[in-house]
N, C-alpha and C positions, 0 to 999 in steps of 0.2 A: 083282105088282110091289112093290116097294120101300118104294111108300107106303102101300100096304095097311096097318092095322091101327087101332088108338086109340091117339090122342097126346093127355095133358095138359102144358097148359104148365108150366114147371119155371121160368124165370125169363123178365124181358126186360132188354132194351139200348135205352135211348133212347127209349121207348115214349109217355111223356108231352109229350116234347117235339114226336115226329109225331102225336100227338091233336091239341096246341095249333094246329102247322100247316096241321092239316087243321080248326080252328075250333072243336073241341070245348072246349065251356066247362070252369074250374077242377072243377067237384065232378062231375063226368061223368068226364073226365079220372081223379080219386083212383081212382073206383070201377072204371073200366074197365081200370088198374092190377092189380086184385087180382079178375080174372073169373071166375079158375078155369077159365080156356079150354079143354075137350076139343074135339078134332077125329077122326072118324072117316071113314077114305078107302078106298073098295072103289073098283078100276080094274077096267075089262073092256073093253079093246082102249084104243079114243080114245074111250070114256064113262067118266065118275068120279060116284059118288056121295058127297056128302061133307056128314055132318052133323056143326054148331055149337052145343056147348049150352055156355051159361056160364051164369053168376049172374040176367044178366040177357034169355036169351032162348035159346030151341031151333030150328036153322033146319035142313032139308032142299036141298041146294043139287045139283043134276043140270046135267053139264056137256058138252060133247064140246068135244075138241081142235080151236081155229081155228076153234070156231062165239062169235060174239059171243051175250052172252045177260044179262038185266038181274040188279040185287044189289042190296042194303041191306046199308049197317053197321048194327051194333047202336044207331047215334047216330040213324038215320035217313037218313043219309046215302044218295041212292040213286047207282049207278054202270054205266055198260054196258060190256061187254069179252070178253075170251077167253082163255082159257088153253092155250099151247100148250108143246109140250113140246123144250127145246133139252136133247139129251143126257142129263143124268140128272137135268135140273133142269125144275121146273115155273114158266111166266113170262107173268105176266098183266100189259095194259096195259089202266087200266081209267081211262072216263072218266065225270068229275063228273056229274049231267044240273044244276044249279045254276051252277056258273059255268063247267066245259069244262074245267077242269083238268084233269091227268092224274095217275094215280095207278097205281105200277108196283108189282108184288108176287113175290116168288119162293118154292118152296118147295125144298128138299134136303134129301136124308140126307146127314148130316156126320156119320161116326161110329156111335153110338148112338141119333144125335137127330136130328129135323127141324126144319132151323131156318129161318122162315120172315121175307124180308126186304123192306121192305116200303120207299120212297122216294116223296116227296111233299113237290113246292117245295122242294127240295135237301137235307129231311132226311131222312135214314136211321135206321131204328127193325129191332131185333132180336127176335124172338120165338125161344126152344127148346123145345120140345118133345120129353117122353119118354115113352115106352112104358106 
């Protein structure tokens, strides 16, 4: 599939402003700016294996399409949800377990890159990712 391989992040869009909205304090925010975010995604049908390693943590994250199943951001942040698959795009509705808000996330190949898009309380934050 498409999203197969390692992607580090290469720049973002907005990124800081969707930390603040989602409550992440000023000096958490800087550094989670500058994570160095790899993401590696092996798909094998509607299961995804998908490991996070940045600056500040290595996670293992195994998923299947349209199964809910629980997450942590690197903030602590914990969230339950599912990832399913609309056409060539990957699209997760994930919610808070702290106050229920909802928190929506997308991935695609645009191009050369995966750009992964991320809205929460009306902002919209950009991540790209390359090879």
């Amino acid at each position: 599939m498409a999203f197969d391989g390692t992607w580090k992040v290469d720049r973002n869009e907005n990124y800081e402003k969707f930390m603040e909205a989602m409550g992440i304090g000023m000096m958490k925010r800087k550094l989670g700016a500058h994570d160095n975010l790899k993401i590696t995604i092996q798909q094998n049908g509607d299961k995804f294996n998908v490991k996070e390693a940045s600056n500040f943590r290595t996670i293992d994250i195994e998923f299947t399409l349209g199964v809910s199943f629980e997450y942590s951001l690197a903030d602590g942040t914990e969230l339950t949800g599912a990832w399913t698959l609309e056409g060539n795009k990957l699209v997760a509705t994930f919610t808070r377990k702290d106050n229920g808000k909802v928190l929506k996330a997308t991935r695609e190949i645009v191009g050369d890159e995966l750009v992964q898009t991320y809205l929460y309380e009306g902002v919209e934050s950009k991540r790209f990712f390359k090879r």
